[in-house]
C-alpha positions in Angstrom: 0.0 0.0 0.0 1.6 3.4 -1.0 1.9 6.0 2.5 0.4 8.8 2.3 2.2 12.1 1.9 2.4 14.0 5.6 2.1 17.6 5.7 5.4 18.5 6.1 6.5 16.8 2.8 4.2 19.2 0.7 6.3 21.3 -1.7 4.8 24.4 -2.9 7.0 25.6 -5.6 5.8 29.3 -6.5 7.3 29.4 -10.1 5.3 26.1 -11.1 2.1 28.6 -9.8 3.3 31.9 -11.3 3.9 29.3 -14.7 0.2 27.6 -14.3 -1.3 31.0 -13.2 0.1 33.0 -16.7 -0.9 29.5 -18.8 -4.5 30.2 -17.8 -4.6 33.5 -18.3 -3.3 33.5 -21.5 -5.3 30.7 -22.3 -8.9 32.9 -20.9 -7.8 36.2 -22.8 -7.3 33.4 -26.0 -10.9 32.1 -25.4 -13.2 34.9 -24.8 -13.6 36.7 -28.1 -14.4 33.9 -29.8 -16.9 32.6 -27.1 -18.5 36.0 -27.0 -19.0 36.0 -31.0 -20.1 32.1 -30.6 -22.6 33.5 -27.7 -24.4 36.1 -30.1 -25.6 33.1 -32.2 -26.1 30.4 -30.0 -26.0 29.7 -25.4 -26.0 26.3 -26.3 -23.2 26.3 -28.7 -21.4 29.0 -26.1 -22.1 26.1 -23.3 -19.6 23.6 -25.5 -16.9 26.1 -25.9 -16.8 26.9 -22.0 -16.8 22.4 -21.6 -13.8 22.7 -24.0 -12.2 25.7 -21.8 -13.0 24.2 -18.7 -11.1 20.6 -19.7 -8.1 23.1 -21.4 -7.8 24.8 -18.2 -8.0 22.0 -16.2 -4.6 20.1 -18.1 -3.3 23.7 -17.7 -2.6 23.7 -14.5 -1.8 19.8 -13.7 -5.2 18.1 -12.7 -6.4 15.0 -13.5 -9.8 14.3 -12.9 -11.6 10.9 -12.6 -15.0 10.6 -13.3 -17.0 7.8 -12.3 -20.4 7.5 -13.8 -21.2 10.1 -16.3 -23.9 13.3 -16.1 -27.4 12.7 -17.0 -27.2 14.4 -20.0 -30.6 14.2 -22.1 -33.1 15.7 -23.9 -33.8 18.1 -21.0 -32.2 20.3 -18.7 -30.9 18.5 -15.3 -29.7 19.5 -11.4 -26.7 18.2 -10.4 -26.2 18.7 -6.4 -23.2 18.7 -5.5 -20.4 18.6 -2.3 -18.1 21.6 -2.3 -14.5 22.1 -0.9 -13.2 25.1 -3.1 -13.7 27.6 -5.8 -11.0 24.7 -7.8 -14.6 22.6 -7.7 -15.4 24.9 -10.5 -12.9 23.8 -13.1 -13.3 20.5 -12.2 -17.4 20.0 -12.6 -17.1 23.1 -15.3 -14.7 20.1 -17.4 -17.0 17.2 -17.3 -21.4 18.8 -17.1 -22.0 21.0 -20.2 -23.9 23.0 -17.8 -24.1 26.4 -15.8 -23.3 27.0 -11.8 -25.3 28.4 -9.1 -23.7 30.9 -7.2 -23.7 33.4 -4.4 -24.3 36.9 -4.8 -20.8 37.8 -3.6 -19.1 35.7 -6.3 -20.0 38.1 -8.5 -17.6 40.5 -7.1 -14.7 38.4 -6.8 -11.3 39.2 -8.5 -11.2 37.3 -12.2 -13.8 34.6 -10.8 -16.4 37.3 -11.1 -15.8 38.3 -14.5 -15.1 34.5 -15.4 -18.5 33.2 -13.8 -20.5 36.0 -15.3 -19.3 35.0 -18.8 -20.2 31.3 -18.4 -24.0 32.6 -17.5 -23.5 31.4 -13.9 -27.0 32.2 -12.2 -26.0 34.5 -8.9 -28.5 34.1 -6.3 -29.6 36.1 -2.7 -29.0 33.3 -0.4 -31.6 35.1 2.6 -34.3 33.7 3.9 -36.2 36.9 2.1 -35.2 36.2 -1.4 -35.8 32.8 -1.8 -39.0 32.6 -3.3 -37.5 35.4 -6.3 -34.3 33.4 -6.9 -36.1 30.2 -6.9 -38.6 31.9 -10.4 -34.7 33.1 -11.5 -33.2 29.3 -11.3 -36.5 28.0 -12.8 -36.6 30.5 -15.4 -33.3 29.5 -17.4 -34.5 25.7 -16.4 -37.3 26.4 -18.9 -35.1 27.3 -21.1 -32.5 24.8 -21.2 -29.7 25.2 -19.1 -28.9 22.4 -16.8 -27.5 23.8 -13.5 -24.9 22.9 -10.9 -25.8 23.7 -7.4 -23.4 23.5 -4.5 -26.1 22.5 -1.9 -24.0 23.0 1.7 -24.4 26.3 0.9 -20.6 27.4 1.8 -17.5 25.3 1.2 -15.6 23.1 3.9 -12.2 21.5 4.5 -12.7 18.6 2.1 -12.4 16.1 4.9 -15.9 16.1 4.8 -19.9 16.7 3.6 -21.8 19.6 5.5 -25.7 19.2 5.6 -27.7 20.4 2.4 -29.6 23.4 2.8 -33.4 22.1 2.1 -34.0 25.7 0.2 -31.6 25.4 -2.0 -33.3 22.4 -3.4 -36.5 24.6 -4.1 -35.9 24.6 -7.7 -36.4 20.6 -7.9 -40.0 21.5 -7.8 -40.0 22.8 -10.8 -41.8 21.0 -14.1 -40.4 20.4 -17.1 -42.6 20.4 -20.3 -41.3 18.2 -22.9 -41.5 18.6 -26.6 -44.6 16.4 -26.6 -46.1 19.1 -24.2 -46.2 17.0 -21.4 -45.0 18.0 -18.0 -42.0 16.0 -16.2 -39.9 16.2 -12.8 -37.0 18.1 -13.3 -33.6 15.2 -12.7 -31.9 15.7 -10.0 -28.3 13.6 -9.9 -26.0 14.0 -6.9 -22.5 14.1 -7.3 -19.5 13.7 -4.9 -16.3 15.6 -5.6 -12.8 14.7 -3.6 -9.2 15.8 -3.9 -7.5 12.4 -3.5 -3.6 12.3 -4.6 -0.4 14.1 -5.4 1.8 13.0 -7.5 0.1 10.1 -7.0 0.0 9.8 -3.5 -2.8 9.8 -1.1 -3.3 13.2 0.5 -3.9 13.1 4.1 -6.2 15.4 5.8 -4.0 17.5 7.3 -2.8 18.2 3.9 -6.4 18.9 2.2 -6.7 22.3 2.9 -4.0 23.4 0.3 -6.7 22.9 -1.8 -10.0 23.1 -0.2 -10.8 27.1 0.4 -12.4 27.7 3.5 -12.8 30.7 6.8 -10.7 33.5 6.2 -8.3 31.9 3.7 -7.0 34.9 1.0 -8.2 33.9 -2.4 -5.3 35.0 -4.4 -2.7 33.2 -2.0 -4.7 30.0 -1.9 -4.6 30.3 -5.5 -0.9 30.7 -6.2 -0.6 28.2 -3.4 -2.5 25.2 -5.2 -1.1 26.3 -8.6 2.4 25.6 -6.9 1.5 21.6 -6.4 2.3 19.0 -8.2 0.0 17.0 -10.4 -3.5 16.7 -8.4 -6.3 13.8 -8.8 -9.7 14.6 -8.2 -12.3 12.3 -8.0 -16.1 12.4 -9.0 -19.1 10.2 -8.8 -22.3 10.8 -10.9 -24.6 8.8 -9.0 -28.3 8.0 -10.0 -30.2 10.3 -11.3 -33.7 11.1 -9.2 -36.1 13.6 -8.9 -38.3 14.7 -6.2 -41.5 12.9 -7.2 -39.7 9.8 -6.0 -39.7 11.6 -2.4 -42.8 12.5 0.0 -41.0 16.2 0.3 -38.2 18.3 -0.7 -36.7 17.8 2.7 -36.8 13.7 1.6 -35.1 14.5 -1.5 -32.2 16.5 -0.2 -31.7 14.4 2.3 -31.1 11.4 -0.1 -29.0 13.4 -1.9 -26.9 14.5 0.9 -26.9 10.6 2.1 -25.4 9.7 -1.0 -23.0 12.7 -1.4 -21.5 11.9 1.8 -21.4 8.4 1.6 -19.5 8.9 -2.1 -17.3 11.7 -0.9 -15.7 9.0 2.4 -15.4 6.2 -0.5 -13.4 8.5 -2.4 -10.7 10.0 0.4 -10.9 6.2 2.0 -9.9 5.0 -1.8 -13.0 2.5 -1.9 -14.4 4.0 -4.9 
């Protein structure tokens, strides 16, 4: 069985990140024209160029994601609930579900995230109690017209070491119908998916060692950054389990709590290496 690497072991090496950090750069100022001109013409077409950037960006800066499963991609838009350990949890899903993310209001304000999330159509949303019932008609609204969505359903990122409880709220939107082209009306599909950082340099990482990669408290965005650039080559794991919906479930609270079940349950397979 191969040790795991301790914390005192990690090398951060901030030329490797400076290097990764200009790559991606250069590779976003590369992209965006022509995904602005694809935009005019076509979203849907727009949503396969930010895939392609998404899986560029993610060789860019040594990743190498392992998918297990695949989305529930179909003839209809889909929710995919998911854990969430970083702002990185972004390239990683953004690489493998043609689809746009849910967000906080305050991403929307952060340094080159901001500006990156507003140009793949990530749907910002007012998190208070107050709002919930407007942003819920704003996430159903590009539903209905045929953007699958990615939702990070703890509501806040963690340490990675584990899965917070899902916010029943934020699962509002499953309520929504879906009319077909036949005209009639369907559950929107719902599909959790767990999300781990696992290795380095093909090592198991321990969890002392997770949070150079997980974002979390009062942790400075640009020096986290920098900081995970500066690794090696990191695995991350993902599980698309079964899609559902919430007519399966007696109540949204049901629902998201099967989805949290098998979230967490996923996410322990994946840092215990029983995937």
């Amino acid at each position: 069985m191969t040790p795991p690497l301790k914390s005192e072991t990690v090398m951060v090496s901030p030329v490797l990140g400076l290097v990764r950090f200009a790559a991606f750069t250069v590779w976003t100022l590369l992209l965006v024209p022509p995904y602005l001109a694809v935009r005019l013409f076509s979203n849907r077409l727009g949503g396969r160029v930010v895939l392609f950037y998404w899986q560029v960006v993610v060789r860019l800066i040594g990743f190498q994601v392992v998918a297990r499963g695949a989305p529930a991609v179909g003839a209809g838009p889909a929710l995919y609930v998911c854990n969430h350990a970083s702002y990185l949890d972004i390239i990683v899903l953004g690489s493998l579900i043609p689809a746009c993310f849910i967000a906080k209001s305050e991403v929307a304000g952060w340094p080159g995230f901001g500006l990156l999330a507003r140009l793949a159509r990530t749907v910002f949303v007012d998190r208070r109690p107050a709002a919930t019932r407007r942003e819920r008609d704003s996430v159903r609204h590009r539903l209905e017209g045929g953007d699958s969505l990615i939702l990070f359903a703890e509501g806040t990122s963690n340490d990675g070491n584990h899965v917070l409880p899902f916010k029943s709220a934020l699962l509002s939107v499953a309520e929504t119908g879906l009319t077909g082209p036949d005209g009639i009306v369907r559950p929107l599909p719902v599909q959790p998916v767990s999300l781990a950082y696992t290795r380095l340099e093909g090592l198991p990482l321990t969890r002392a060692m997770r949070p150079f990669l997980a974002w979390y408290g009062d942790m400075t965005l640009a020096g986290h950054l920098l900081g995970a650039l500066g690794l090696g080559r990191v695995t991350i794991e993902v599980t698309f389990h079964p899609a559902t919906s919430l007519a399966s479930f007696p109540s949204r609270k049901e629902l998201t709590v099967h989805c949290h079940d098998l979230v967490a349950n996923g996410v322990a397979s994946l840092l215990a290496g029983r995937a």
